[in-house]
C-alpha positions as CSV (number, residue, x, y, z in Angstrom):
1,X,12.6,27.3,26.3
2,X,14.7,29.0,23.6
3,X,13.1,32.0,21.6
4,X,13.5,29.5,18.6
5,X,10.8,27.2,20.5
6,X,8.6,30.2,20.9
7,X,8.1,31.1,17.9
8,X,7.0,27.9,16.5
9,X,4.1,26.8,15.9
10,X,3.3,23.4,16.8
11,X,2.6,21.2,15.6
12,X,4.9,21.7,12.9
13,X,5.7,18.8,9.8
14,X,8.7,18.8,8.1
15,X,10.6,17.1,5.2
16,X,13.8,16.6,6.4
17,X,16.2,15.0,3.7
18,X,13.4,13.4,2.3
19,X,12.4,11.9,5.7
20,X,8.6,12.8,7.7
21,X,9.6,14.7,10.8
22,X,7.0,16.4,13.2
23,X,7.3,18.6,16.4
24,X,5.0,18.8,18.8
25,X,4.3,20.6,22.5
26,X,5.3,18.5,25.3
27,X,3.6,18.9,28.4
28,X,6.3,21.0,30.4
29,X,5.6,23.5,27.5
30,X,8.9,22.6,25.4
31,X,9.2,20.2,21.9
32,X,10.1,17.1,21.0
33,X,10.8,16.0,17.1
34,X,10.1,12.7,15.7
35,X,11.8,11.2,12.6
36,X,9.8,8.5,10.3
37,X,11.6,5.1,10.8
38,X,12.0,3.6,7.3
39,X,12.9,0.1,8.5
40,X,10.0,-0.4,11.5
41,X,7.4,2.8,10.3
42,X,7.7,4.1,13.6
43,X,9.0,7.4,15.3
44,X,12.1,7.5,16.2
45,X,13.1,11.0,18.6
46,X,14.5,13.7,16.5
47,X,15.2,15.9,18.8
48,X,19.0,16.4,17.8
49,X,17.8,17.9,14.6
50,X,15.5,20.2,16.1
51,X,17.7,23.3,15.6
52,X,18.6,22.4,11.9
53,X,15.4,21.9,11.1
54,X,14.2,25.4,13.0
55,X,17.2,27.4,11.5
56,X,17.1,25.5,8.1
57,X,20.9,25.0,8.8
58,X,21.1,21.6,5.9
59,X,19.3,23.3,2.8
60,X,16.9,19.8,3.1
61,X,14.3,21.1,5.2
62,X,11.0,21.7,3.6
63,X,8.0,23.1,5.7
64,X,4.6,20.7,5.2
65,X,0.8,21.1,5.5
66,X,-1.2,18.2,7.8
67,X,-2.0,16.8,4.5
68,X,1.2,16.7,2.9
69,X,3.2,15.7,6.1
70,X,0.4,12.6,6.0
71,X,1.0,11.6,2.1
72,X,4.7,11.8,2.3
73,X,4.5,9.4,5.7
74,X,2.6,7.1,3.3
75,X,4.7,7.0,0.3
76,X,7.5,6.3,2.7
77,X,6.0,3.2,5.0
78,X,4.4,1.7,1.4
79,X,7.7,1.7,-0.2
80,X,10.1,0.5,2.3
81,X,8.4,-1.5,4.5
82,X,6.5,-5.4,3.8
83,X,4.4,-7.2,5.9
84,X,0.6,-8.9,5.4
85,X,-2.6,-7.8,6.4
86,X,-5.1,-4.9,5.1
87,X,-2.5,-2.0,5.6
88,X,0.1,-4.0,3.3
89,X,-2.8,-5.0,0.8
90,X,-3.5,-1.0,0.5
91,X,0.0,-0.2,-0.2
92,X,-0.1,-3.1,-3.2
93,X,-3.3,-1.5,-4.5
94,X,-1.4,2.3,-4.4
95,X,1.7,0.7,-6.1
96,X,-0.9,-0.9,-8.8
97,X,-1.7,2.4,-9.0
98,X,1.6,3.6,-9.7
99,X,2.8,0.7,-11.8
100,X,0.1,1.5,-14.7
101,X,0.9,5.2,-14.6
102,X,4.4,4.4,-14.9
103,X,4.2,2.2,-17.6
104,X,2.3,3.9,-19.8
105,X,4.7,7.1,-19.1
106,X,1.8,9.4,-17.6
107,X,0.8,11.2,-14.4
108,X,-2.0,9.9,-12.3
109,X,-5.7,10.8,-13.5
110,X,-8.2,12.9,-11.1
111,X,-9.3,9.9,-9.9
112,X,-6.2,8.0,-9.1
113,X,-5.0,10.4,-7.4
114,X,-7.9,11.0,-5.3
115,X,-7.9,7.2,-5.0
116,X,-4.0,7.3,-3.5
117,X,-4.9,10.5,-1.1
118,X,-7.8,8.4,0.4
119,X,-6.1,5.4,0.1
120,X,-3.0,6.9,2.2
121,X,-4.9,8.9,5.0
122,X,-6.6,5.7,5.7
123,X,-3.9,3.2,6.0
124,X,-1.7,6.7,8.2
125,X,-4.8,6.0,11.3
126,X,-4.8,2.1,10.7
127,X,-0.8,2.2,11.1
128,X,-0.9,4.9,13.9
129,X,-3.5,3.3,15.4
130,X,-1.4,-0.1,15.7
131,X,1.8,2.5,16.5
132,X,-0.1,3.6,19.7
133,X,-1.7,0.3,20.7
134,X,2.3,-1.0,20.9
135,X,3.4,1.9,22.6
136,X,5.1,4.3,20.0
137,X,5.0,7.9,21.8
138,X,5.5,9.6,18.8
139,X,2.1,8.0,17.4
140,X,-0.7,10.2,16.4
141,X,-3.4,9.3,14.0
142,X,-5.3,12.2,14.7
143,X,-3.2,13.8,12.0
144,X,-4.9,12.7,9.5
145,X,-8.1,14.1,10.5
146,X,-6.4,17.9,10.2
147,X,-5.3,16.6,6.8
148,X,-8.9,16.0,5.4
């Protein structure tokens, strides 16, 4: 393990160039990263990026909370990704969401944007959930329960 490795605390969420990334432990005591896959929603290893994320080497590389880490993975998967069934429908209703504060040139309310945060925690375990059932190792939906 390199002293970088031990002084992290995992997990650990990131922002890397505008992309979800999270270490955590494995169980020989090192890390593994995992990068948000815009096209499938899964986790793709990261672990090539580990240092530049550690060392902040790219200038992209933004430290996140549980609950941010969470929202960000959200916003992602709801705009790039399209499918059917109750996770897609709650993306449509957050873009609704969007559309009408868009349109009428103003940030979301109190309660829209309490509606998205719910809205986005929920459909992070339904899509983690599937993640795991299919065999993604980078899955975790417990996340979203140290983001409430």
């Amino acid at each position: 393990m390199t002293s970088a490795e031990e002084e992290v605390d995992l997990p650990g969420y990131y922002e890397y160039y505008r992309t979800p990334v999270k270490m955590v432990a494995t169980p020989d005591g090192g890390l593994t990263a995992w990068r948000l896959d815009k096209k499938t929603g899964g986790w793709q290893p990261a672990n090539d990026i580990i240092d530049e994320i550690l060392f902040a080497i790219g200038g992209e590389v933004f430290v996140r909370t549980p609950a941010q880490f969470v929202q960000r993975t959200e916003a992602e998967r709801g705009r790039y990704l399209k499918g059917e069934g109750p996770i897609f429908a709650l993306y449509e209703t957050v873009k609704a969401i969007d559309d009408v504060a868009v349109a009428e040139g103003r940030p979301y309310t109190a309660e829209e944007a309490a509606l998205i945060a719910g809205i986005r925690r929920r459909t992070f375990v339904m899509f983690e959930e599937q993640l795991q059932q299919a065999g993604d190792p980078g899955a975790d939906p417990t996340i979203a329960t140290a983001a409430s």
